[in-house]
ROROSE-921966 format. One record per atom (N, C-alpha, C, O, CB): residue number from 1; atom name; x, y, z. Coordinates in Angstrom, 1 decimal. Atoms other than C-alpha are relative to their C-alpha. Glycine has a CB too. Example, Ala and Ser with C-alpha at 12.3 -4.5 7.8 and 13.67 -1.06 7.14 Angstrom:
SITE    k   a       u       v       w
SITE    1   N     0.9    -1.2     0.0
SITE    1  CA    12.3    -4.5     7.8
SITE    1   C     0.9     1.2     0.0
SITE    1   O     1.9     1.2     0.7
SITE    1  CB    -1.0     0.0     1.2
SITE    2   N    -0.9    -1.1     0.0
SITE    2  CA    13.7    -1.1     7.1
SITE    2   C    -0.8     1.1     0.8
SITE    2   O    -0.3     2.2     0.9
SITE    2  CB     0.4     0.5    -1.4
This chain:
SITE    k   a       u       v       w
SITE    1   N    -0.4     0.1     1.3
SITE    1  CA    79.3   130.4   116.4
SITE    1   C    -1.2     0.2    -1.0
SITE    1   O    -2.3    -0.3    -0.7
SITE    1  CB     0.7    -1.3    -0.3
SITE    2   N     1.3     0.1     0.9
SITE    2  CA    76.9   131.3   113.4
SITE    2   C    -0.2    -0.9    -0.8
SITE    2   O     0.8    -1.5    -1.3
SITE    2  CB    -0.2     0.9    -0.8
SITE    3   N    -0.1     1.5     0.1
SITE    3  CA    75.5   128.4   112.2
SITE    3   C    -0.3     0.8    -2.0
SITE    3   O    -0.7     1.9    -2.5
SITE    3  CB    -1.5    -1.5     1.4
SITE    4   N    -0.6     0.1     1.8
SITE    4  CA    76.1   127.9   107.9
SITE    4   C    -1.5     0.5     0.0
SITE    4   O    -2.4     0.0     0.6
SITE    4  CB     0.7    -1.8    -1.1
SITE    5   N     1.9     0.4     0.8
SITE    5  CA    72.8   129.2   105.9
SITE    5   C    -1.0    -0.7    -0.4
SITE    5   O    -2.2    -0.5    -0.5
SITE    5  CB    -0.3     0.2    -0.9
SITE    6   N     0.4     1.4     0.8
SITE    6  CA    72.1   126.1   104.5
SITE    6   C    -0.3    -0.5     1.3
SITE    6   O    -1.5    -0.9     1.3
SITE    6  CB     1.1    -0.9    -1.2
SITE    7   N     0.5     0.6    -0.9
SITE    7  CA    71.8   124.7   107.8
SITE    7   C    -1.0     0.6     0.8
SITE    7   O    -1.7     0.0     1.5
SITE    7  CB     0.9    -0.4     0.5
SITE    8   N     1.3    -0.8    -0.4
SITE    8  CA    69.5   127.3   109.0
SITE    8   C    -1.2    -0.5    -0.5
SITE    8   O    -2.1    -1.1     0.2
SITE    8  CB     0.0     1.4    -0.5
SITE    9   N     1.3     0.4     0.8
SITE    9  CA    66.9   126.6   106.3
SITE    9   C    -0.2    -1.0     0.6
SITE    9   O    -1.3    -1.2     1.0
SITE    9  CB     0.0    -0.1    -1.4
SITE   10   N     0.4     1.3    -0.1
SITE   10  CA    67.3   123.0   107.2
SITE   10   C    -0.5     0.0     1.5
SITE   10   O    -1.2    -0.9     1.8
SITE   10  CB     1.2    -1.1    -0.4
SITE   11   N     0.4     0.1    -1.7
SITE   11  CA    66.6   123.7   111.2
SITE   11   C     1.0    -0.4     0.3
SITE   11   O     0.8    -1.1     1.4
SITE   11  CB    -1.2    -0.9     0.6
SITE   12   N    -1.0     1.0    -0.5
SITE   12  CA    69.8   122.2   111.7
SITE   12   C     1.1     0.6     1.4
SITE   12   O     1.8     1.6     1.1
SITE   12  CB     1.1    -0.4    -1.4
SITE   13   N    -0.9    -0.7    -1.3
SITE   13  CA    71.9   123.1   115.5
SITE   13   C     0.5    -1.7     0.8
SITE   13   O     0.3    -2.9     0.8
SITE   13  CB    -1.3     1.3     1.5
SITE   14   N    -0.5     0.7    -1.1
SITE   14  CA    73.8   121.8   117.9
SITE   14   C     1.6     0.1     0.4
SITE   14   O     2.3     1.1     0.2
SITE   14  CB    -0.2    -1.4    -0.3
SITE   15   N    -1.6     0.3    -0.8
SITE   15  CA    77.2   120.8   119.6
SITE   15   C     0.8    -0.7    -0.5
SITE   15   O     0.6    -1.9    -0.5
SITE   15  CB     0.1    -0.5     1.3
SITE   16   N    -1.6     0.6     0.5
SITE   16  CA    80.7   120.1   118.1
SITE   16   C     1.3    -0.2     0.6
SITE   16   O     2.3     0.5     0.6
SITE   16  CB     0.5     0.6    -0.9
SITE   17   N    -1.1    -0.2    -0.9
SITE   17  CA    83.0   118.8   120.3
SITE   17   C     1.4    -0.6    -0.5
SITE   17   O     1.6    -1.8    -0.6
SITE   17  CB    -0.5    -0.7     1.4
SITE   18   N    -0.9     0.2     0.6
SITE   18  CA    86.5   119.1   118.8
SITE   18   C     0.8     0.0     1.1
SITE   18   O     0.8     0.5     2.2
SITE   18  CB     0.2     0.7    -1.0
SITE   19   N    -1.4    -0.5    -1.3
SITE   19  CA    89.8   118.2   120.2
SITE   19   C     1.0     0.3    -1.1
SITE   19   O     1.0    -0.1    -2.2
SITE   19  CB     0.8    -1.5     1.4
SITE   20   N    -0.8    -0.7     0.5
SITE   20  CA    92.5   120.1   119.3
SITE   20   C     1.2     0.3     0.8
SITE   20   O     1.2     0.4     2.0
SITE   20  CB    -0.6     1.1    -0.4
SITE   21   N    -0.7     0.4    -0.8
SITE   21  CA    96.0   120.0   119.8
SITE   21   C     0.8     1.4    -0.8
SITE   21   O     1.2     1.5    -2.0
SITE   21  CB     0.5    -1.7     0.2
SITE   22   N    -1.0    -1.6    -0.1
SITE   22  CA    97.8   123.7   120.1
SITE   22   C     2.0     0.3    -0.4
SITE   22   O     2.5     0.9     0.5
SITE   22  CB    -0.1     0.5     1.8
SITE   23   N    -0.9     0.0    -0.1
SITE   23  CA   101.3   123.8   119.0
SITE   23   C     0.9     1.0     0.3
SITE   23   O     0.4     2.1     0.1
SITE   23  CB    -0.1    -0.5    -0.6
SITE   24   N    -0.1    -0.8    -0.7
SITE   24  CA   103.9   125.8   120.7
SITE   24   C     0.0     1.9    -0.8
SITE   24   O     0.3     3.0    -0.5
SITE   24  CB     1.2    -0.6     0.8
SITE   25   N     0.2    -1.6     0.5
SITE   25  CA   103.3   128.9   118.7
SITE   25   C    -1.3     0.4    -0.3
SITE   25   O    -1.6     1.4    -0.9
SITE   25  CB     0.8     0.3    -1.3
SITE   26   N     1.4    -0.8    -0.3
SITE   26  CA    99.8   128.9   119.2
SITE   26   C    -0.6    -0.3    -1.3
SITE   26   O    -1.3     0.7    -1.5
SITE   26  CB     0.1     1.7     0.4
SITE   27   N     0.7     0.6     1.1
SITE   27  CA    98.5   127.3   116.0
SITE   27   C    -0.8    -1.5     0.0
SITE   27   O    -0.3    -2.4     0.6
SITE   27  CB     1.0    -0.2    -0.9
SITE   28   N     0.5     1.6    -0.2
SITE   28  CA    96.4   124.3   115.7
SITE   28   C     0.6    -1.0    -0.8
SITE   28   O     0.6    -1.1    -2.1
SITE   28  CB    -1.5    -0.1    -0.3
SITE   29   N    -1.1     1.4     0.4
SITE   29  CA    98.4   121.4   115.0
SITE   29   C    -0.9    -1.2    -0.7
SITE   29   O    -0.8    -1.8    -1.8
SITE   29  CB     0.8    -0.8     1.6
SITE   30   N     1.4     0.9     0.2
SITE   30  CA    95.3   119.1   115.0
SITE   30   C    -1.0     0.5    -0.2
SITE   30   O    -1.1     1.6     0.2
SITE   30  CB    -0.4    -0.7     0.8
SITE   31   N     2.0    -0.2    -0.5
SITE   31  CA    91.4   119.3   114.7
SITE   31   C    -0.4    -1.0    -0.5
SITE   31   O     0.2    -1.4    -1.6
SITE   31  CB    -1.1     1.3    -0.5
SITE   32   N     0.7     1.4     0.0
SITE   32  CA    89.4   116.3   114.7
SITE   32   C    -1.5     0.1     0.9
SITE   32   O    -1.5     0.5     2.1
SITE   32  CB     1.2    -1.2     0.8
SITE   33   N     1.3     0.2    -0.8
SITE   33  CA    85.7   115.8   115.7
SITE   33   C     0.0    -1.0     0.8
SITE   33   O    -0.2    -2.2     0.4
SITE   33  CB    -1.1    -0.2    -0.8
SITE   34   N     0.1     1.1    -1.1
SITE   34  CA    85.8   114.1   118.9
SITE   34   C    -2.0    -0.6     0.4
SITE   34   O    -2.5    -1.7     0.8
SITE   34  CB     0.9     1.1     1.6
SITE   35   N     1.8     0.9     0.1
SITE   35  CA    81.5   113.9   119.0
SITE   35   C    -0.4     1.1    -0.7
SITE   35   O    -0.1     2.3    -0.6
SITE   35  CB    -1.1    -0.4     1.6
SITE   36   N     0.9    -0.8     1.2
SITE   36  CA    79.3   115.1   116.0
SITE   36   C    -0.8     1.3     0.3
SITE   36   O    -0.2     2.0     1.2
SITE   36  CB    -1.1    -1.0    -0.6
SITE   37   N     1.0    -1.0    -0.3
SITE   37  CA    76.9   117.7   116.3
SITE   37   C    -1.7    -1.0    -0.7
SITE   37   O    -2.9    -1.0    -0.4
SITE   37  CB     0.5     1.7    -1.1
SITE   38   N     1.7     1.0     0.7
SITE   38  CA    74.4   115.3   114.2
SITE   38   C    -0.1     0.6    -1.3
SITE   38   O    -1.0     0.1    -1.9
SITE   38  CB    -1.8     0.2     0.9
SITE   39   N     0.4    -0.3     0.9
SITE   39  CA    74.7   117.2   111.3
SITE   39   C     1.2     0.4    -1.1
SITE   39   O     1.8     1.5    -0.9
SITE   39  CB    -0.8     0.9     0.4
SITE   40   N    -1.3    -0.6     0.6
SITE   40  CA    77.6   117.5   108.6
SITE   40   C     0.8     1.2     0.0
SITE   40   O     2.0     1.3     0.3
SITE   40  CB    -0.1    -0.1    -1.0
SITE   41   N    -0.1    -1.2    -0.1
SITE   41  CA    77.5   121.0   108.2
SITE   41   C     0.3     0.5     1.0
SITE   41   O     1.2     1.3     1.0
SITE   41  CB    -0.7     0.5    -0.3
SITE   42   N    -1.0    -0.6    -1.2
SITE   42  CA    78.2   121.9   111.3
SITE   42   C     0.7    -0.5     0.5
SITE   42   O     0.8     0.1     1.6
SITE   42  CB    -0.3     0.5     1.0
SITE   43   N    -1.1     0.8    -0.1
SITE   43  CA    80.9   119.5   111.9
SITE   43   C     1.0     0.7    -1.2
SITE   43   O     2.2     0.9    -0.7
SITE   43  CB    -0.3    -1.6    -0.3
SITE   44   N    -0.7    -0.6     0.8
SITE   44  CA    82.5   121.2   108.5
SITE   44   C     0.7     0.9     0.2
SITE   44   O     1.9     1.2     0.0
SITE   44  CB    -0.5     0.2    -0.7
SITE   45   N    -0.7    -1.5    -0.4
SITE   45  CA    82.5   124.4   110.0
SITE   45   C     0.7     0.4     0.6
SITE   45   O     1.5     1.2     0.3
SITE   45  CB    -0.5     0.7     0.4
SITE   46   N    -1.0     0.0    -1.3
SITE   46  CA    83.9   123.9   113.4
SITE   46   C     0.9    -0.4    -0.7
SITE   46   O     1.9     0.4    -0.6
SITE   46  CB    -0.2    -0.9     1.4
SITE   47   N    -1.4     0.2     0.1
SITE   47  CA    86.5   122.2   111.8
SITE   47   C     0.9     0.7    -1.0
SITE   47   O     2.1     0.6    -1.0
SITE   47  CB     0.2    -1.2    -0.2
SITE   48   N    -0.4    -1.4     0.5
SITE   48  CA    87.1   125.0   109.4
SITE   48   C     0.6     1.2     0.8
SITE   48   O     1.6     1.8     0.6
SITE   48  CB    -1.0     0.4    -0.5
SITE   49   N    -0.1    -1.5    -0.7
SITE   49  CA    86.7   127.9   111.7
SITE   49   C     0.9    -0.7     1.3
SITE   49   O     1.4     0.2     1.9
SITE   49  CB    -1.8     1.1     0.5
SITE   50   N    -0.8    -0.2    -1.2
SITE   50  CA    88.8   126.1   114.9
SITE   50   C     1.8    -0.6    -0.9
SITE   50   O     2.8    -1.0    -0.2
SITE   50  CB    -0.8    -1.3     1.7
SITE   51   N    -1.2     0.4     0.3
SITE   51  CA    91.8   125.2   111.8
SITE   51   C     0.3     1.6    -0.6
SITE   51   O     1.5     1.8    -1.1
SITE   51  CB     0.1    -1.4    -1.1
SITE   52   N    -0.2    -1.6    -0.4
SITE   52  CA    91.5   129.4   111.6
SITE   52   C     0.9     0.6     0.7
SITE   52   O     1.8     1.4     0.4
SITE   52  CB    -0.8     0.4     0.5
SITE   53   N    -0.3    -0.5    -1.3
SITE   53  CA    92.2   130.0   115.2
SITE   53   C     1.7     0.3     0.0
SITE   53   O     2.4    -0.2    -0.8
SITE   53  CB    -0.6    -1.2     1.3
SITE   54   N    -0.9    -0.6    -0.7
SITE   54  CA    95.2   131.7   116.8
SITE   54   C    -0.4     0.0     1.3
SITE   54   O    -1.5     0.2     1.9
SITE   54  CB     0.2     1.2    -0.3
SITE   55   N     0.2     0.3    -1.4
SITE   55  CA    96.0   131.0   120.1
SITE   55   C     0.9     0.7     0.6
SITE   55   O     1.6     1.5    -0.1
SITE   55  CB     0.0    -1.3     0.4
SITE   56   N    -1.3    -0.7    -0.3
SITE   56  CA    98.5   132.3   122.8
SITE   56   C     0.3    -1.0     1.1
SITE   56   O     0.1    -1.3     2.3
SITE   56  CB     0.0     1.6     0.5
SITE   57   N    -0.8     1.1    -0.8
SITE   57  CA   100.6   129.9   123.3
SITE   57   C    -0.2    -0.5     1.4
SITE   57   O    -0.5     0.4     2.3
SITE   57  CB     1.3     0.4     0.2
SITE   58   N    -0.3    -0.1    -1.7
SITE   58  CA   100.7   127.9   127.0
SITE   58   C     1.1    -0.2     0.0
SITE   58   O     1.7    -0.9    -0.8
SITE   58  CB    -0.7    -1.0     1.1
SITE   59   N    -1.3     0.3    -0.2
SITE   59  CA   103.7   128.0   128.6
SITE   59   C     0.2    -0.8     1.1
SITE   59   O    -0.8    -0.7     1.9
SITE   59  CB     0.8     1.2     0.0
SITE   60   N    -0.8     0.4    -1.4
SITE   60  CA   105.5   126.1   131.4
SITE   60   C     1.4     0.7     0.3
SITE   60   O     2.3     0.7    -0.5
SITE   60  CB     0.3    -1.6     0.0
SITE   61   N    -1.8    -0.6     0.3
SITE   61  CA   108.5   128.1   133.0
SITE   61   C     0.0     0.4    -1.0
SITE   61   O     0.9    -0.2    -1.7
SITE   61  CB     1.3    -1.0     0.1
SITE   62   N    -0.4    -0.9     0.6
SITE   62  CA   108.2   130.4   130.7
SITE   62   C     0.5    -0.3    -1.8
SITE   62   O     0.9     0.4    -2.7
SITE   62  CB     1.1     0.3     1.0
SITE   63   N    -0.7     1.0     1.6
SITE   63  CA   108.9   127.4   127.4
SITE   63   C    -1.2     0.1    -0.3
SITE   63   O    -2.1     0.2     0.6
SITE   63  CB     0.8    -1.8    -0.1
SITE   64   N     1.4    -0.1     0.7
SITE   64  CA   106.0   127.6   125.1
SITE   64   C     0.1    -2.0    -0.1
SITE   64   O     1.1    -2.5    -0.4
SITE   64  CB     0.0     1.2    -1.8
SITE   65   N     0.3     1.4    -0.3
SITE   65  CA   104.6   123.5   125.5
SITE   65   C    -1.4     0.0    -1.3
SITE   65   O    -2.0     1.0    -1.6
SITE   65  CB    -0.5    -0.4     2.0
SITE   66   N     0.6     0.7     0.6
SITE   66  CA   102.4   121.8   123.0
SITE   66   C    -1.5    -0.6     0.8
SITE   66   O    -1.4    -1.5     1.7
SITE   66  CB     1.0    -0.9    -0.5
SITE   67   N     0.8     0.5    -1.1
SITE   67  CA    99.1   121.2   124.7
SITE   67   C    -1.5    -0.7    -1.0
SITE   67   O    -1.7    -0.8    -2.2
SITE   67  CB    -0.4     1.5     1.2
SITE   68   N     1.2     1.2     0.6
SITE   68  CA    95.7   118.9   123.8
SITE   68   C    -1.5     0.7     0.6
SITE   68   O    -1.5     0.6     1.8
SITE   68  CB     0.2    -2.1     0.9
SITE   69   N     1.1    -0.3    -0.6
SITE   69  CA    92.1   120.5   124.6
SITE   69   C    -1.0    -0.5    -1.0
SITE   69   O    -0.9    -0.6    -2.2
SITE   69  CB    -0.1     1.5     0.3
SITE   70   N     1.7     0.4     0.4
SITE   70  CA    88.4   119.2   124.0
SITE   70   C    -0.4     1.5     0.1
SITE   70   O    -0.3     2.2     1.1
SITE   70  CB    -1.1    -1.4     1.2
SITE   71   N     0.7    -0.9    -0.1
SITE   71  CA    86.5   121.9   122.6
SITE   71   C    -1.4     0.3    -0.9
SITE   71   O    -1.7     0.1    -2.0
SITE   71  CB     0.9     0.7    -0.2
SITE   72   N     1.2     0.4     0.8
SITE   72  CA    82.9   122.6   122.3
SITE   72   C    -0.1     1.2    -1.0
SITE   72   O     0.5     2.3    -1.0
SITE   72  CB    -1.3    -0.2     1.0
SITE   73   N     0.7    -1.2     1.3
SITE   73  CA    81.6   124.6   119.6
SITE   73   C    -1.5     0.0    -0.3
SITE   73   O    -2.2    -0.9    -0.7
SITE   73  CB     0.6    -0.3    -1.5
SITE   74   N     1.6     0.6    -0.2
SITE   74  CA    78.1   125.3   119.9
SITE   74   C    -1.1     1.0    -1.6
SITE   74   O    -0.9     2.2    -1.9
SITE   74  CB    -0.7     0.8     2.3
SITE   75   N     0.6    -0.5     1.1
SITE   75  CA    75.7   126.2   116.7
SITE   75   C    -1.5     0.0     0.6
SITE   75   O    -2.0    -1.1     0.8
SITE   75  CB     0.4    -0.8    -1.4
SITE   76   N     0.7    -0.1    -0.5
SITE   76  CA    72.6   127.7   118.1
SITE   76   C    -1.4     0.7    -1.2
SITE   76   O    -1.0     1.6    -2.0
SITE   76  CB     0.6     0.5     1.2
SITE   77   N     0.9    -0.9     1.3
SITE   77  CA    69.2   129.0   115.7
SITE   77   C    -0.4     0.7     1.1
SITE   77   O    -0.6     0.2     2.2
SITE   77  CB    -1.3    -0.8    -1.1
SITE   78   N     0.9    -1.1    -0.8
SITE   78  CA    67.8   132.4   117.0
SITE   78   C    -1.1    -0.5     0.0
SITE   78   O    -2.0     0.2     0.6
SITE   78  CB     0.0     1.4    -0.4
């Protein structure tokens, strides 16, 4: 993920581990910071850019189901 400008300047990275709960048409239903990154800004973002996302659907048998994943999001400086 590219990490915000403002947090560039500041040196600021790391890992955002969101959970997020998919609803059956493949939209995020939820997002919530399950553990920080340490830095607001990139906590803002992930939870910006993963209330973006499109998904495709999971199904069971063929029924589109509602499902719960932890997901990391990682903000890295070149």
């Amino acid at each position: 993920m590219e990490v915000p400008r403002a947090s560039r300047r500041a040196g600021e990275s790391g890992v955002v581990w969101l959970r997020v709960v998919v609803d059956t048409r493949g939209l995020p239903k939820l997002v919530q910071v399950q553990r920080s990154s340490g830095h607001a800004r990139l906590d803002e973002q992930a939870l910006f850019a993963m209330r973006q996302a499109r998904f495709k659907p999971h199904t069971e048998n063929g029924t589109p189901i509602e499902v719960e994943v932890i997901a990391p999001i990682e903000y890295l400086l070149d």
